[in-house]
C-alpha positions as semicolon CSV with decimal commas, in nm:
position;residue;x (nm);y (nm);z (nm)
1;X;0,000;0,000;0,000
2;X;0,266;0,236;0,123
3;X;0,463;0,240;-0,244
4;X;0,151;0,292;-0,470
5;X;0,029;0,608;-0,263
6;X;0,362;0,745;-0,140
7;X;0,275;1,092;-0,344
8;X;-0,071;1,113;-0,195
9;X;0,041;1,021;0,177
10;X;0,309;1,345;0,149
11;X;0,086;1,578;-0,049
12;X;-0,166;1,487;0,302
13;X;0,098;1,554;0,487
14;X;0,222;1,895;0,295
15;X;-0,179;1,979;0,343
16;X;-0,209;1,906;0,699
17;X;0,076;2,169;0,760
18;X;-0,069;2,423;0,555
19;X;-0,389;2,356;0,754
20;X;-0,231;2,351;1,132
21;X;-0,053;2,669;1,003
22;X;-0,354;2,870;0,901
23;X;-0,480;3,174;1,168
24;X;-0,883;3,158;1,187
25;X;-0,914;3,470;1,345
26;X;-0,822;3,637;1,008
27;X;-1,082;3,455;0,790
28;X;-1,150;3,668;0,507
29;X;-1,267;3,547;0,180
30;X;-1,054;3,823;-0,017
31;X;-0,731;3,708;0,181
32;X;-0,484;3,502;-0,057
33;X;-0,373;3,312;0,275
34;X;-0,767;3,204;0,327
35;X;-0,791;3,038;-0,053
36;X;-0,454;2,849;0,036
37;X;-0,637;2,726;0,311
38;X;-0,938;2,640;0,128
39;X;-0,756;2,470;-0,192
40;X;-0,562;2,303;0,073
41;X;-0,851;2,145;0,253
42;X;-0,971;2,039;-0,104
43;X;-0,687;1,897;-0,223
44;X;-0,605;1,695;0,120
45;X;-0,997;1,558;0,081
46;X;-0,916;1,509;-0,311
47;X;-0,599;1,266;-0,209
48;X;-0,811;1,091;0,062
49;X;-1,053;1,004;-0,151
50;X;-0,788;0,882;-0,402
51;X;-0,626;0,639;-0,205
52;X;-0,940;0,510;-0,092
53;X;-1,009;0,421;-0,455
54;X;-0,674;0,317;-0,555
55;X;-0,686;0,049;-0,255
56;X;-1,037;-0,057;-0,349
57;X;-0,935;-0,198;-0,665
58;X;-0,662;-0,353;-0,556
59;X;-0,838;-0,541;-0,331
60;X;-1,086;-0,618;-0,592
61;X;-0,821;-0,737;-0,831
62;X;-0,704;-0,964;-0,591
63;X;-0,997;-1,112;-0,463
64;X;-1,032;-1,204;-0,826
């Protein structure tokens, strides 16, 4: 598992940082720093999701 999603596991982890590094108080939908957080959030969901897939048919393929 770890060698087919070792891109997705570190662009999680890149996310997770940008996340943990974000200031809430200064939500503001016109602040560049508040889309970084957004697209972050998105893109960490977006790899989740991918790996879940990947794994799926993996499992398929070998139940086969």
């Amino acid at each position: 598992m770890i060698k087919r999603n070792v891109s997705s596991i570190l662009i999680i982890i890149a996310m997770i940082l940008n996340i943990m590094n974000f200031n809430f108080s200064n939500f503001n939908i016109e602040s560049k720093k508040t889309w970084l957080f957004l697209s972050a959030s998105i893109i960490m969901i977006a790899s989740i999701i991918l790996i879940f897939i990947t794994e799926n048919k993996k499992i398929k393929k070998a139940e086969v």
